[in-house]
C-alpha positions as CSV (number, residue, x, y, z in Angstrom):
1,X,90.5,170.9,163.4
2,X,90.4,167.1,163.8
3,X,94.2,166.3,163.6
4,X,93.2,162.6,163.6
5,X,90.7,162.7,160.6
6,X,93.2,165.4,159.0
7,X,96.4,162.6,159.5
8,X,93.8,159.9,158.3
9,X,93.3,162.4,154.9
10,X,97.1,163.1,154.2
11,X,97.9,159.3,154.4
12,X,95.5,158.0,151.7
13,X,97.1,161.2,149.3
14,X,95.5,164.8,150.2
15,X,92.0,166.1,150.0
16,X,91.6,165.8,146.1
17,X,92.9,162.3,146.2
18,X,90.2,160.9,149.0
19,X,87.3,163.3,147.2
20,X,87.7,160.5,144.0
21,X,88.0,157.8,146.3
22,X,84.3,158.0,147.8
23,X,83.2,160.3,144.6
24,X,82.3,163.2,147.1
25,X,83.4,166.8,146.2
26,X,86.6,168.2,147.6
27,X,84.7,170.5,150.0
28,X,83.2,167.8,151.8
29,X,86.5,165.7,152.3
30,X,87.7,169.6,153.7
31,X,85.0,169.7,156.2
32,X,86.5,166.1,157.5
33,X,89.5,167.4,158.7
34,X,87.2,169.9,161.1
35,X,84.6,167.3,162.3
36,X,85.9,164.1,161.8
37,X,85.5,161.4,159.2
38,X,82.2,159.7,158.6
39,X,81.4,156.5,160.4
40,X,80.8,155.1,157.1
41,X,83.2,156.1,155.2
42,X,85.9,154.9,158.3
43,X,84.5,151.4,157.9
44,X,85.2,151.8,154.3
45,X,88.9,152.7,155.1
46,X,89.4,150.5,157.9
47,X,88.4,147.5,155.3
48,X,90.3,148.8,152.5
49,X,93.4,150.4,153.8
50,X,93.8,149.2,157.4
51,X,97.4,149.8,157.4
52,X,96.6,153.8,157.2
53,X,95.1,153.4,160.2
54,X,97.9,151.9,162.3
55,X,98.7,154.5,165.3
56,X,95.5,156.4,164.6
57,X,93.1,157.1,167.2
58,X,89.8,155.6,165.1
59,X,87.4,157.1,167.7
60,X,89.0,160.7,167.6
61,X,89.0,161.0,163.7
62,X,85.4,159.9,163.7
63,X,82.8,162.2,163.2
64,X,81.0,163.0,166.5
65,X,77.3,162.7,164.6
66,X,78.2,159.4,163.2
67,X,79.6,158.1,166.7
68,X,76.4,159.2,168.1
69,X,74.3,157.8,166.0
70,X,76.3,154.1,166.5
């Protein structure tokens, strides 16, 4: 479980809530909370919604592909 990515989720609402939010389906925002959110899809929410991100570790609630791949 990625408590970071998983805090990240239940601050913008709950899974359902962020699956409408990038159109994805629920099972994908699920899989988040295990591996950590998408590099894109963090850019997104650190442009849109910065202040959900105060006293988050970014880096930890990234996905490991996507910090990778940066």
């Amino acid at each position: 479980m990625n408590t970071e990515a998983t805090k990240v989720i239940e601050l913008l609402g709950d899974t359902a809530e962020v699956a409408r939010m990038f159109e994805v389906r629920m099972p994908s925002v699920s899989d988040w909370k295990r591996v950590g959110i998408p590099r894109a899809r963090m850019l997104f929410i650190r442009a849109v919604r910065p202040d959900v991100l105060e006293g988050i570790d970014v880096d930890a609630a990234t996905s490991g592909e996507a910090r990778e791949a940066a």
